[in-house]
Biopython code that builds the backbone (N, CA, C, O; Angstrom):
import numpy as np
from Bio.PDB.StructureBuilder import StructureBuilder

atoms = [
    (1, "UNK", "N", (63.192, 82.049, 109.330)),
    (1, "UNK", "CA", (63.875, 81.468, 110.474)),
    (1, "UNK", "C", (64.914, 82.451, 110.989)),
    (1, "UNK", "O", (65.581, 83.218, 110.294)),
    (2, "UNK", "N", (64.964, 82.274, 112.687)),
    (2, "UNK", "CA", (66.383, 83.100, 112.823)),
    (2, "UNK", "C", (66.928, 82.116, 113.860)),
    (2, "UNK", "O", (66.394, 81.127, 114.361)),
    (3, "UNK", "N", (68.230, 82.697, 114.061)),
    (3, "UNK", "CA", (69.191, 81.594, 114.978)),
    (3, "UNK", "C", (69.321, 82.212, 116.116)),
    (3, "UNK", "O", (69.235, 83.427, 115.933)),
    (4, "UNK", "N", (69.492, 81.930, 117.225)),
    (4, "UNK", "CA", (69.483, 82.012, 118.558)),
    (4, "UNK", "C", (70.775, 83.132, 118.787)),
    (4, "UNK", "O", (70.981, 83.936, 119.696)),
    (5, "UNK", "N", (71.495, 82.831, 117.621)),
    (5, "UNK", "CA", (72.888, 84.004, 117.380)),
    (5, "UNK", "C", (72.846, 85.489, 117.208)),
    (5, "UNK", "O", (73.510, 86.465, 117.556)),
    (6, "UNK", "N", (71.365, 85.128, 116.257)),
    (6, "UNK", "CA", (70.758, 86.362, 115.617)),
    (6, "UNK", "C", (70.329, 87.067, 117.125)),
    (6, "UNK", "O", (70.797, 88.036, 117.723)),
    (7, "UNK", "N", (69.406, 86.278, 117.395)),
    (7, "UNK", "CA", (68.464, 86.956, 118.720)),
    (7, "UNK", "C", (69.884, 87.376, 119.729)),
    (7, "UNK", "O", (69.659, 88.586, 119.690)),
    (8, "UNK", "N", (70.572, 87.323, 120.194)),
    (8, "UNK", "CA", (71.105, 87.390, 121.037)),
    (8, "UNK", "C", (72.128, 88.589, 120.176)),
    (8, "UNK", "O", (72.811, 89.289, 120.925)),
    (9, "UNK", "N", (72.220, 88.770, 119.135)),
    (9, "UNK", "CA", (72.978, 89.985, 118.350)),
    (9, "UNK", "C", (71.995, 91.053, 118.371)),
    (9, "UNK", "O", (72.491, 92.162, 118.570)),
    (10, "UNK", "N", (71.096, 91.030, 118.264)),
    (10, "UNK", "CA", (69.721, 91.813, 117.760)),
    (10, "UNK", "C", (69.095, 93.045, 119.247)),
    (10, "UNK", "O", (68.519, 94.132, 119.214)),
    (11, "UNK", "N", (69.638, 92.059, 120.520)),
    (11, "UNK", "CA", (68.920, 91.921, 122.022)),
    (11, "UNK", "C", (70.351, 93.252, 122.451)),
    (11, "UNK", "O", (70.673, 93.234, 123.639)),
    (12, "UNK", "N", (70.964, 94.087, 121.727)),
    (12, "UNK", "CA", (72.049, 95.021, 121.962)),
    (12, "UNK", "C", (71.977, 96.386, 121.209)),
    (12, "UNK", "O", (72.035, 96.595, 119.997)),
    (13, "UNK", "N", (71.856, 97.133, 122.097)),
    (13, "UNK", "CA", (71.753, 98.708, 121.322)),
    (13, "UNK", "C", (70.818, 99.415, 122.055)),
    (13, "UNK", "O", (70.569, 99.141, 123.229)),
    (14, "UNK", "N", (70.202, 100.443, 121.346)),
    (14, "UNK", "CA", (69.351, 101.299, 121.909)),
    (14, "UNK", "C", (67.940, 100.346, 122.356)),
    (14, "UNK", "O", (67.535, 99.464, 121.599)),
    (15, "UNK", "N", (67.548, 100.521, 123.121)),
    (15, "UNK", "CA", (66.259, 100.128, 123.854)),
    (15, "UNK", "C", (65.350, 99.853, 122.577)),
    (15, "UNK", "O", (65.184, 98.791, 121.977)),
    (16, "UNK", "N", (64.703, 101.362, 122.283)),
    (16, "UNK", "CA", (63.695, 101.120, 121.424)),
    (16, "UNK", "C", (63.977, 100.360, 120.076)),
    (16, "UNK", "O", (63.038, 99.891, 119.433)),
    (17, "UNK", "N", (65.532, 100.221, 119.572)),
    (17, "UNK", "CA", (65.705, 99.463, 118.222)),
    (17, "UNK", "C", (65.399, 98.059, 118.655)),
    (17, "UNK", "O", (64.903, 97.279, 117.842)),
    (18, "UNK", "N", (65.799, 97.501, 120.507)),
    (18, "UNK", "CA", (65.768, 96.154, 120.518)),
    (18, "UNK", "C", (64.286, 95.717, 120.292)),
    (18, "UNK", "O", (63.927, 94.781, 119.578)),
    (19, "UNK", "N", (63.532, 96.501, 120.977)),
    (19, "UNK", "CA", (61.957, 96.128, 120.737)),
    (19, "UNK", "C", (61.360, 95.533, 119.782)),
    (19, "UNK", "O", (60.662, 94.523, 119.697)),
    (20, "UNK", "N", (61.946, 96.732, 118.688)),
    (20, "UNK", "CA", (61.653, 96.741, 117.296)),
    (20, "UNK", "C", (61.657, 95.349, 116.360)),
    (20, "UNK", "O", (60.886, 94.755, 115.607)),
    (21, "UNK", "N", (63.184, 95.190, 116.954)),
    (21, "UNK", "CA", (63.984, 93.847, 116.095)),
    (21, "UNK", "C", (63.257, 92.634, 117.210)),
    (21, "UNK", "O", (62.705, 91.728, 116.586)),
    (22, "UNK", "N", (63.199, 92.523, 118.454)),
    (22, "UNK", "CA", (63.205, 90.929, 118.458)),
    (22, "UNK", "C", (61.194, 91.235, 118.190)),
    (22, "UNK", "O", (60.489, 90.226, 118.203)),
    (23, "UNK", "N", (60.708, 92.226, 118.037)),
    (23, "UNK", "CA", (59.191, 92.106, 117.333)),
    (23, "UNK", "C", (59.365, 91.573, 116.925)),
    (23, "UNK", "O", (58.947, 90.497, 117.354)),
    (24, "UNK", "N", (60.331, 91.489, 115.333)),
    (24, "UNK", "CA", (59.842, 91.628, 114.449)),
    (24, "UNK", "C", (60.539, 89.526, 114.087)),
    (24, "UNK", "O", (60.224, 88.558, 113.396)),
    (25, "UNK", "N", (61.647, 89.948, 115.187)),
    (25, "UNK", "CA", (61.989, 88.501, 115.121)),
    (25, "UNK", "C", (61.419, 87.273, 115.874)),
    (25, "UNK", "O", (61.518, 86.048, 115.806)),
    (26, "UNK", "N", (60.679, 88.331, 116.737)),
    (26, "UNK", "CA", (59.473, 86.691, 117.728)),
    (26, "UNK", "C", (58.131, 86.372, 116.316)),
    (26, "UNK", "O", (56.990, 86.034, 116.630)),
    (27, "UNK", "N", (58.451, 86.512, 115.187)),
    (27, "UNK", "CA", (57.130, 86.215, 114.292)),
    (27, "UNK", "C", (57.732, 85.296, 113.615)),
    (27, "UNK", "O", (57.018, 85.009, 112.654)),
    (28, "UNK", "N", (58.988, 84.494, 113.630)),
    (28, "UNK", "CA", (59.972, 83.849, 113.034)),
    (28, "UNK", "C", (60.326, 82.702, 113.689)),
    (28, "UNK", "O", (60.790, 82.821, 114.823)),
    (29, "UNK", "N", (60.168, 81.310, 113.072)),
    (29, "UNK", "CA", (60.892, 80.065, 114.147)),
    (29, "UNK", "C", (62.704, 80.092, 114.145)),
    (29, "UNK", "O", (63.542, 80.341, 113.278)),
    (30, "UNK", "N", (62.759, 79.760, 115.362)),
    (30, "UNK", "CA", (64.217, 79.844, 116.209)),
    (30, "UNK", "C", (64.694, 78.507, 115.901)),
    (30, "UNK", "O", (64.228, 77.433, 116.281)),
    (31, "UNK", "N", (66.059, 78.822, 114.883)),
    (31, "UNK", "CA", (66.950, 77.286, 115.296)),
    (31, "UNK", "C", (67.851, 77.640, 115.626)),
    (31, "UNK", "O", (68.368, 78.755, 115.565)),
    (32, "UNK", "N", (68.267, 76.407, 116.161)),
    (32, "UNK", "CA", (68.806, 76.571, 116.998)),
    (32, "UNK", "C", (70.605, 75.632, 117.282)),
    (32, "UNK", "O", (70.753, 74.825, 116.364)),
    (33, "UNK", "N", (71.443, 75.620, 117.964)),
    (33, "UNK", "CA", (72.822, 75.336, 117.353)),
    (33, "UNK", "C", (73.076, 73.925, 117.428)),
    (33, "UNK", "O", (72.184, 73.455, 118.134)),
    (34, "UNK", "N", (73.662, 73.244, 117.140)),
    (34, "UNK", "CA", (73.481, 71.634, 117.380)),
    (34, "UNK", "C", (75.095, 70.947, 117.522)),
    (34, "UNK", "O", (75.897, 71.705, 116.976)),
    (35, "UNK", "N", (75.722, 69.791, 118.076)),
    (35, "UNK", "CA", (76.556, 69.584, 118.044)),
    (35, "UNK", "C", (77.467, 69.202, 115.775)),
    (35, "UNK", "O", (78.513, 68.739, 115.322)),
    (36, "UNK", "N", (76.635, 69.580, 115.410)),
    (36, "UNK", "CA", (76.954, 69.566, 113.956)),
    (36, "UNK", "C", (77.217, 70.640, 113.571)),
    (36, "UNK", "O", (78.036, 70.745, 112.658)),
    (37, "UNK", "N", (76.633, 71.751, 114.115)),
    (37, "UNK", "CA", (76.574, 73.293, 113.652)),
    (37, "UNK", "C", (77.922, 73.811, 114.613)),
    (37, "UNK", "O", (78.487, 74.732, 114.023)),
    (38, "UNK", "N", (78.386, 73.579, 115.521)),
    (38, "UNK", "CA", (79.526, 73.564, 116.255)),
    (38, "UNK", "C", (80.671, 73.413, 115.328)),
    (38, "UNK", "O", (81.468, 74.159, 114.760)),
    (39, "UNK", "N", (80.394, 71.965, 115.416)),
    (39, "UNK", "CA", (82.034, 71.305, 114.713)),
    (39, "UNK", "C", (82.242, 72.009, 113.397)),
    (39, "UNK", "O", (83.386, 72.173, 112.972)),
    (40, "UNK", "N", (80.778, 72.597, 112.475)),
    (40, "UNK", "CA", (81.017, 72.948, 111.379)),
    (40, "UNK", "C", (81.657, 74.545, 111.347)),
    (40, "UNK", "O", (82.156, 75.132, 110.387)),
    (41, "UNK", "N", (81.462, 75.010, 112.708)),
    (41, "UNK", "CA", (81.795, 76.053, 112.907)),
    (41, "UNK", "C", (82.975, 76.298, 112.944)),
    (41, "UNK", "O", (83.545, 77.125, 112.232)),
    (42, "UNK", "N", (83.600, 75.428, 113.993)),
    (42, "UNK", "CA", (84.891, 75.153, 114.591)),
    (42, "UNK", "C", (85.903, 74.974, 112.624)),
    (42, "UNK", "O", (86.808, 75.730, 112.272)),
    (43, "UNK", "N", (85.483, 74.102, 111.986)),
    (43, "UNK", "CA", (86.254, 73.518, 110.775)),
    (43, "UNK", "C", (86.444, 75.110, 110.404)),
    (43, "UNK", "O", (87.558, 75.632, 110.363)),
    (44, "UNK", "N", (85.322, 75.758, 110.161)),
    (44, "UNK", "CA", (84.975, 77.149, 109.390)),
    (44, "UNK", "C", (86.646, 77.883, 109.944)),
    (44, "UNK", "O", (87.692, 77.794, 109.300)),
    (45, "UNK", "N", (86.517, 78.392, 110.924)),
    (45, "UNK", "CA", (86.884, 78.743, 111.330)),
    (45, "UNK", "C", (88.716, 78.233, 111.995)),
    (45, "UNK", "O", (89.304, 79.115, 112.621)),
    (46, "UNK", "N", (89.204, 77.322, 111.867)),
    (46, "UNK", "CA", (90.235, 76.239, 111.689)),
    (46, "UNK", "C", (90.525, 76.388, 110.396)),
    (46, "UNK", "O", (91.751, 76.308, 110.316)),
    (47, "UNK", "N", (90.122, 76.538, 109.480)),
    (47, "UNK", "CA", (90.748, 76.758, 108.099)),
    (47, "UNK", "C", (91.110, 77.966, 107.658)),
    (47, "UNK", "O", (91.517, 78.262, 106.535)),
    (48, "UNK", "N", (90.875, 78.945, 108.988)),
    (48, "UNK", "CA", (91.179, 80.429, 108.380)),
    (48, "UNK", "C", (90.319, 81.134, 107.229)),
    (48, "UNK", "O", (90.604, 82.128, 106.561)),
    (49, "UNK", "N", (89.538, 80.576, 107.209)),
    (49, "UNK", "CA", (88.346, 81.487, 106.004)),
    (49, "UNK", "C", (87.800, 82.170, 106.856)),
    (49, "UNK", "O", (88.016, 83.359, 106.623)),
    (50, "UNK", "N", (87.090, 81.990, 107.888)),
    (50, "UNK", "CA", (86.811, 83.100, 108.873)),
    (50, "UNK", "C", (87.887, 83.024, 110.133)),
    (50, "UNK", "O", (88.280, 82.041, 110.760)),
    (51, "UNK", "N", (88.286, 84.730, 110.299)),
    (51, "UNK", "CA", (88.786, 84.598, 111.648)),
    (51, "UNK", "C", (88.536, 84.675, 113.026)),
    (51, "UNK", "O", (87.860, 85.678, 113.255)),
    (52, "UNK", "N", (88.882, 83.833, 114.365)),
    (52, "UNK", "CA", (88.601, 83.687, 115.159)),
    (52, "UNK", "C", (87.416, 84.746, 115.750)),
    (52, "UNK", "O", (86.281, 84.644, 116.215)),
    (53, "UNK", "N", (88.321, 85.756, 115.464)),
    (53, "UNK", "CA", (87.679, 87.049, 116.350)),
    (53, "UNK", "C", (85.977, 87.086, 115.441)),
    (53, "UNK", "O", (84.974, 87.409, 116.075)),
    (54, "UNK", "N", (85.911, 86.788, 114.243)),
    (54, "UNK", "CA", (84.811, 86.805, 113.783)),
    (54, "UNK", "C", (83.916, 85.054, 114.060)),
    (54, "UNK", "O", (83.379, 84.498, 113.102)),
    (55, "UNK", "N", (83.909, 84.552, 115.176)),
    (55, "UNK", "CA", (83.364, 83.524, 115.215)),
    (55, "UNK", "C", (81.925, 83.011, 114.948)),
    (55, "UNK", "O", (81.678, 81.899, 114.480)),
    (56, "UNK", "N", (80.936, 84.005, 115.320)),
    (56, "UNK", "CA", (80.203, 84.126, 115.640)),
    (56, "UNK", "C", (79.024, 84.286, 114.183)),
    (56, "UNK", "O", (77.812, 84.111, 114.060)),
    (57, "UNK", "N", (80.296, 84.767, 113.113)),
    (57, "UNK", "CA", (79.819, 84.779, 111.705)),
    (57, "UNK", "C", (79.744, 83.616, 111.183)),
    (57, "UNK", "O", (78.705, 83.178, 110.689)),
    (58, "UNK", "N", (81.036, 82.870, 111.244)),
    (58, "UNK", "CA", (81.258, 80.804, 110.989)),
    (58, "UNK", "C", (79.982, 80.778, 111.390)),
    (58, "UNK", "O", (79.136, 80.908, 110.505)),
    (59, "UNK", "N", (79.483, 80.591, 112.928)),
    (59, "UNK", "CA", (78.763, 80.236, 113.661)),
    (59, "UNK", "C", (76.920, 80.383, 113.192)),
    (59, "UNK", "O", (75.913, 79.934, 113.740)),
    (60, "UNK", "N", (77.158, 81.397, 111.684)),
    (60, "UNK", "CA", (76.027, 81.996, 111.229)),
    (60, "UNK", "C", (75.866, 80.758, 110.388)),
    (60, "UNK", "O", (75.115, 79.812, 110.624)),
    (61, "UNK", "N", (76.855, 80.940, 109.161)),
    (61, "UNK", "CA", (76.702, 80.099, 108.451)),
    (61, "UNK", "C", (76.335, 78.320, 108.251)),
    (61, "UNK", "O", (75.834, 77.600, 107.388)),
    (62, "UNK", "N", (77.047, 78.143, 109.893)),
    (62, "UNK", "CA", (76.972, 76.832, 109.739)),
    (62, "UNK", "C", (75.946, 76.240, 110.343)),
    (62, "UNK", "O", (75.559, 75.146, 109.931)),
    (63, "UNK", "N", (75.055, 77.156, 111.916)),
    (63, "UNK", "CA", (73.757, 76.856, 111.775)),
    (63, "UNK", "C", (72.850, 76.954, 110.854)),
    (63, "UNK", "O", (71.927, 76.162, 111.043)),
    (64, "UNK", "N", (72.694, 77.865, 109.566)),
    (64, "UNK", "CA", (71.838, 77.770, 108.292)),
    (64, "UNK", "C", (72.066, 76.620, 107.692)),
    (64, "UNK", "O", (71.160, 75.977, 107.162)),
    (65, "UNK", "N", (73.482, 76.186, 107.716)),
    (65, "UNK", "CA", (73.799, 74.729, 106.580)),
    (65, "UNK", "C", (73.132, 73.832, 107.189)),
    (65, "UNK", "O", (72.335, 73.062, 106.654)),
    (66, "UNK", "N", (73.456, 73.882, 108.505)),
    (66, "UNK", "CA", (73.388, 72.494, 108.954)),
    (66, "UNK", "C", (71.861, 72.751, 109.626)),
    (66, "UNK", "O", (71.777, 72.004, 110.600)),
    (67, "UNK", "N", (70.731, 73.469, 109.474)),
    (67, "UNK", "CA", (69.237, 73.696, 109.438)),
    (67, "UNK", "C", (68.812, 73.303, 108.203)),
    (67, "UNK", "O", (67.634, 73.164, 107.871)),
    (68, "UNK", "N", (69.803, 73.120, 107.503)),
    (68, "UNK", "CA", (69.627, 73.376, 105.323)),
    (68, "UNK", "C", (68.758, 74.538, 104.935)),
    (68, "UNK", "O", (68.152, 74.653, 103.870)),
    (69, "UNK", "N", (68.774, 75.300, 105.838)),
    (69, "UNK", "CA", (67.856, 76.705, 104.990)),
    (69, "UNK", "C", (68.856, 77.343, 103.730)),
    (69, "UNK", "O", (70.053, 77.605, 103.612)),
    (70, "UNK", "N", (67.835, 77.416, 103.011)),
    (70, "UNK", "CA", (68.124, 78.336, 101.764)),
    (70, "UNK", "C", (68.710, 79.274, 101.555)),
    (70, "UNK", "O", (69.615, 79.175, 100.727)),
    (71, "UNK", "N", (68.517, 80.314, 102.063)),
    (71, "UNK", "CA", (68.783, 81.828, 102.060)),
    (71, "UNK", "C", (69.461, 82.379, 103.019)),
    (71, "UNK", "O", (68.586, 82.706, 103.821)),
    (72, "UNK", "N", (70.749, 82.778, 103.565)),
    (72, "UNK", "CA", (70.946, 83.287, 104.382)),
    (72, "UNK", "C", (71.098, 84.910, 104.243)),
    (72, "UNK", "O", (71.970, 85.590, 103.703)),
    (73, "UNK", "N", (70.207, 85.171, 104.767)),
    (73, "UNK", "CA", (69.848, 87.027, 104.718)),
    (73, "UNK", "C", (71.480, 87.772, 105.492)),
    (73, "UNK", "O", (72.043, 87.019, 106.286)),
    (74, "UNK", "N", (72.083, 89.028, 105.267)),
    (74, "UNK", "CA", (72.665, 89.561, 106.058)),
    (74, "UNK", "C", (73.171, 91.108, 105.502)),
    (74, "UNK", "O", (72.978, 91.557, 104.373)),
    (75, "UNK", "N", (73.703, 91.616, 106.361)),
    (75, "UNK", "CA", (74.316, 92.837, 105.407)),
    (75, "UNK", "C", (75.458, 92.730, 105.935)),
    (75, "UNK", "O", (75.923, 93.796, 106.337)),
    (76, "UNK", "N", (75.992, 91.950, 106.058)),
    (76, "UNK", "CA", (77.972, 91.329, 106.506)),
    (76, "UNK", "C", (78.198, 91.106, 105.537)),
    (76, "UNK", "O", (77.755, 90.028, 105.141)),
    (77, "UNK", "N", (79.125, 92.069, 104.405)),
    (77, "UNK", "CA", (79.643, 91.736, 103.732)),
    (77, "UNK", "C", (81.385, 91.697, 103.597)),
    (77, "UNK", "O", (82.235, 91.619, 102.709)),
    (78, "UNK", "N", (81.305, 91.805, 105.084)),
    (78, "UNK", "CA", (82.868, 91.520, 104.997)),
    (78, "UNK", "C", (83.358, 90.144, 105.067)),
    (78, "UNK", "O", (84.328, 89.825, 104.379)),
    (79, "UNK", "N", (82.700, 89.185, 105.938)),
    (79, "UNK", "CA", (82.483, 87.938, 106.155)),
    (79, "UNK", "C", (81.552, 87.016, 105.701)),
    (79, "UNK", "O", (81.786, 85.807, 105.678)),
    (80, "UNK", "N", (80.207, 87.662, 105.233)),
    (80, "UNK", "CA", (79.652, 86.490, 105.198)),
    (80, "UNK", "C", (78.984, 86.676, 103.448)),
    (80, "UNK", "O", (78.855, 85.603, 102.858)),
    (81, "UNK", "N", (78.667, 87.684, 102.826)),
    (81, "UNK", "CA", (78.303, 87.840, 102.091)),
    (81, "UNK", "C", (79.663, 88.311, 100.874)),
    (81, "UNK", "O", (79.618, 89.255, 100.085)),
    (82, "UNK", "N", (80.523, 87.556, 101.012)),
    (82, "UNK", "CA", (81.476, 87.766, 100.686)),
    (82, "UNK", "C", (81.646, 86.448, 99.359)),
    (82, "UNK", "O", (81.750, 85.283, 99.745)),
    (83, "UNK", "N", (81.658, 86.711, 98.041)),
    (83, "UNK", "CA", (81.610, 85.914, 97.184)),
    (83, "UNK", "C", (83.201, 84.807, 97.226)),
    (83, "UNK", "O", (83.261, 83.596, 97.016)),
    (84, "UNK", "N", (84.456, 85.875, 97.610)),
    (84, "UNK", "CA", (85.675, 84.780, 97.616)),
    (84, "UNK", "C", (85.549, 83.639, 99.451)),
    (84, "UNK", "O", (85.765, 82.444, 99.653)),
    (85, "UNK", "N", (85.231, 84.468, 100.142)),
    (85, "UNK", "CA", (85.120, 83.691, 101.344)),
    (85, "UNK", "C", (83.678, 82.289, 101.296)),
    (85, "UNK", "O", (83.899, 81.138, 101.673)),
    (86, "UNK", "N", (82.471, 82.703, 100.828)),
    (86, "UNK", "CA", (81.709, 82.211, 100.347)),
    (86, "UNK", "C", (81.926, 80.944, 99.230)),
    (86, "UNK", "O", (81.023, 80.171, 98.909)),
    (87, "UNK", "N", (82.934, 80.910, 98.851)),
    (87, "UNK", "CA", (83.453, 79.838, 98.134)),
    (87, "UNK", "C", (84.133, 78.864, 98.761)),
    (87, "UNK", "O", (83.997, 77.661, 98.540)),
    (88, "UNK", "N", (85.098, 79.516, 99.791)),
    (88, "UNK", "CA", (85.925, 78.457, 100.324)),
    (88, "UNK", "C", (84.927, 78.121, 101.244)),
    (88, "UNK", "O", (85.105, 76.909, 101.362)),
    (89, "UNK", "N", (84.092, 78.387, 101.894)),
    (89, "UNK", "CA", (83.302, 77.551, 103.033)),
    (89, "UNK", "C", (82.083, 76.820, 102.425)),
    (89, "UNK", "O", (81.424, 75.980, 103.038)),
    (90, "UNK", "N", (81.847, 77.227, 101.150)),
    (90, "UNK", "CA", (80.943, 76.102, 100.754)),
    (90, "UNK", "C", (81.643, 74.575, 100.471)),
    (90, "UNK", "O", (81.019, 73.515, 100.538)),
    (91, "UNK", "N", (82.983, 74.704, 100.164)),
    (91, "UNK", "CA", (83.568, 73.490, 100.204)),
    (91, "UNK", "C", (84.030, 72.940, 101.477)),
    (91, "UNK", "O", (84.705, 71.912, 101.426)),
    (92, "UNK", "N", (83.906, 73.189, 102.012)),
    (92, "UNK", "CA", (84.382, 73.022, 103.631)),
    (92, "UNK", "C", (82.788, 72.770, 103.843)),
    (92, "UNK", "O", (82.541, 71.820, 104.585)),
    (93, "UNK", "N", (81.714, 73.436, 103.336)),
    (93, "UNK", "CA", (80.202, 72.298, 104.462)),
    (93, "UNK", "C", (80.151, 71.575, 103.268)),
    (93, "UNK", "O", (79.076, 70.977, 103.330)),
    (94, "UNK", "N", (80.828, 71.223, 101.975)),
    (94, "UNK", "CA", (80.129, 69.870, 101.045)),
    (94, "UNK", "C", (81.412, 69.025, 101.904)),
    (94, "UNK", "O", (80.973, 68.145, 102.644)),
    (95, "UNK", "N", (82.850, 69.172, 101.899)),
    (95, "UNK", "CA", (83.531, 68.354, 102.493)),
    (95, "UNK", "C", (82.845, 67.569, 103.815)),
    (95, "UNK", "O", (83.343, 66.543, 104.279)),
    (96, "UNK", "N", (81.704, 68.163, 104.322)),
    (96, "UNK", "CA", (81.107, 67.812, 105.577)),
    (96, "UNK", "C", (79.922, 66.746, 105.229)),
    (96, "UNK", "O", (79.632, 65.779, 105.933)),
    (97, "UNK", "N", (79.359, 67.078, 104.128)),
    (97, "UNK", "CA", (78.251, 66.215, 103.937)),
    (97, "UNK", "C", (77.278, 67.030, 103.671)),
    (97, "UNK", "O", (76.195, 66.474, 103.486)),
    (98, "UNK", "N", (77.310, 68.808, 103.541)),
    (98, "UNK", "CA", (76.107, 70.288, 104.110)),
    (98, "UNK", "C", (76.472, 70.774, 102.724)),
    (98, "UNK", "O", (77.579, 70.720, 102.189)),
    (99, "UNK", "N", (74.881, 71.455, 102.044)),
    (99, "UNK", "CA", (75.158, 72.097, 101.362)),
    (99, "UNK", "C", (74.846, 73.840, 101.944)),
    (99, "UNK", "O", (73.747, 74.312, 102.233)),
    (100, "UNK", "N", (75.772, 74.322, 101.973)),
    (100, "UNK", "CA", (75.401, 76.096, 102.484)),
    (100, "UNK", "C", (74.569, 76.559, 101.960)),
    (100, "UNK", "O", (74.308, 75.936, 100.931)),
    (101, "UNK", "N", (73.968, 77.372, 102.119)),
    (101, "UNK", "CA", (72.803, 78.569, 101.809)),
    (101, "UNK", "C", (73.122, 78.823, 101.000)),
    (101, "UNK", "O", (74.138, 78.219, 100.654)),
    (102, "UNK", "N", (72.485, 80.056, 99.866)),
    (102, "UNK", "CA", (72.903, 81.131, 99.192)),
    (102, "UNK", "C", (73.267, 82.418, 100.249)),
    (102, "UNK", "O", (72.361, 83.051, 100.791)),
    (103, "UNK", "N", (74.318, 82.642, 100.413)),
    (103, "UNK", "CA", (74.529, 84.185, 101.088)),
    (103, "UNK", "C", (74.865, 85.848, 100.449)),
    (103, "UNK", "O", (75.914, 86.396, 100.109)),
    (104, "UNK", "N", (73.068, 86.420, 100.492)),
    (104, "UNK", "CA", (73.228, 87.839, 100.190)),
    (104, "UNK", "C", (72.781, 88.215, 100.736)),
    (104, "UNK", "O", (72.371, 87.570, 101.702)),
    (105, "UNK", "N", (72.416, 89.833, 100.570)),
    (105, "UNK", "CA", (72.318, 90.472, 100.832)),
    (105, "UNK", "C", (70.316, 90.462, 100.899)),
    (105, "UNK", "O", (69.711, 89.671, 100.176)),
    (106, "UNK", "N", (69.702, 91.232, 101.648)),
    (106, "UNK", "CA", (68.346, 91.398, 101.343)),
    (106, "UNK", "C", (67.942, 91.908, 99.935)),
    (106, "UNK", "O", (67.088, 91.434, 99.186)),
    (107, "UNK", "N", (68.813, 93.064, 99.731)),
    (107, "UNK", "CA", (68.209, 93.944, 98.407)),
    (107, "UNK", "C", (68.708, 92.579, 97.514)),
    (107, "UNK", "O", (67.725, 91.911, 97.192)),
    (108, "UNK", "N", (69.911, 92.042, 97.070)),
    (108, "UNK", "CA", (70.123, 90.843, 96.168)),
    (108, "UNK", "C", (68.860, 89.782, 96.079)),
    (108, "UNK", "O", (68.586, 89.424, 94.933)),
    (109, "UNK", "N", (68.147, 89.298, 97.028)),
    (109, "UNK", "CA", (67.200, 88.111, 97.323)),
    (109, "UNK", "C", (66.104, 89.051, 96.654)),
    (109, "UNK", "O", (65.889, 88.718, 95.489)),
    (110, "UNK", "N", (65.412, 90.058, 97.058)),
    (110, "UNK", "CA", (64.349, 90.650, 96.038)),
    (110, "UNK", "C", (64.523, 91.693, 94.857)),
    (110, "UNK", "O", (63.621, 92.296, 94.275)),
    (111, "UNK", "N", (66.045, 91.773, 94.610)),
    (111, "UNK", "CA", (66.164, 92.620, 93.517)),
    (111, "UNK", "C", (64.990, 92.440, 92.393)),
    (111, "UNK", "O", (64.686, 91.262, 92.203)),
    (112, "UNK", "N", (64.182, 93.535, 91.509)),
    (112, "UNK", "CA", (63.673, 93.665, 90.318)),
    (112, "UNK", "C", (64.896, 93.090, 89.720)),
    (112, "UNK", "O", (66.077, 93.369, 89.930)),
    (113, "UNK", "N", (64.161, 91.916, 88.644)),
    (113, "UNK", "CA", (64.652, 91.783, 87.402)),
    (113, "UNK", "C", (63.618, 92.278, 86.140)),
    (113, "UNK", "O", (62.392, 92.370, 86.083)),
    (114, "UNK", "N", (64.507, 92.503, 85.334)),
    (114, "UNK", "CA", (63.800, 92.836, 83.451)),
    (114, "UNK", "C", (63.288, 91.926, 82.944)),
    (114, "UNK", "O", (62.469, 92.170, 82.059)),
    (115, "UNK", "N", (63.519, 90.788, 83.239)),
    (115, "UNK", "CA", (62.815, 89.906, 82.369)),
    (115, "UNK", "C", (61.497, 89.431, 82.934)),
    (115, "UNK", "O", (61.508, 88.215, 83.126)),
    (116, "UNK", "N", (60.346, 90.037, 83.262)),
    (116, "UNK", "CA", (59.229, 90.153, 83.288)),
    (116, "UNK", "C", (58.891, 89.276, 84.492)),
    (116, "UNK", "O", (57.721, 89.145, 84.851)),
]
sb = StructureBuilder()
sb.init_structure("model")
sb.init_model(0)
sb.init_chain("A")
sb.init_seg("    ")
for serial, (resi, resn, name, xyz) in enumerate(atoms, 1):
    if name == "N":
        sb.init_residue(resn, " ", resi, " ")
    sb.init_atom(name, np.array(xyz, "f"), 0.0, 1.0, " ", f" {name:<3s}", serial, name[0])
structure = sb.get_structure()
């Protein structure tokens, strides 16, 4: 899945990278933001775990919660893949009624493990 946030982040830069990316992202269903994914945004972001200027990251997280997808893919690890920030906003979407994603990284989601 990607979010309408994504596409519209993705749709900036060099020509040939945009091609590339919304390819690879038109093979993917679009969700999309909802008056739940808003307010959850807005809270996100009202509590100072994310800041304003980074809205758009809240805005990541809380359309995945409030889609209930699993996994949220990113390489933001200043904001979103961030294990202390990642804590306080998972209590902020259970305070809501949402359980958040897991948020890592790509290489984290398919890391090799040893144990067979």
């Amino acid at each position: 899945m990607v979010s309408q946030i994504v596409l519209d982040e993705i749709a900036a830069g060099d020509e040939s990278d945009i091609r590339k990316r919304l390819e690879v992202a038109g093979l993917l269903k679009v969700i999309a933001a909802s008056p739940d994914a808003e307010a959850l945004t807005a809270a996100i972001v009202e509590a100072g775990v994310i800041p304003e200027k980074a809205v758009r990251d809240a805005a990541h997280i809380a359309v995945a919660t409030v889609h209930g997808v699993q996994y949220l893919l990113t390489w933001n690890c200043r904001h979103l893949a961030n294990a202390q920030i990642s804590r306080r906003v998972a209590q902020i979407c259970s305070e809501r009624g949402f359980v958040m994603p897991t948020i890592c990284t790509p290489e984290e989601l398919f890391a090799e493990t040893d144990d067979g």
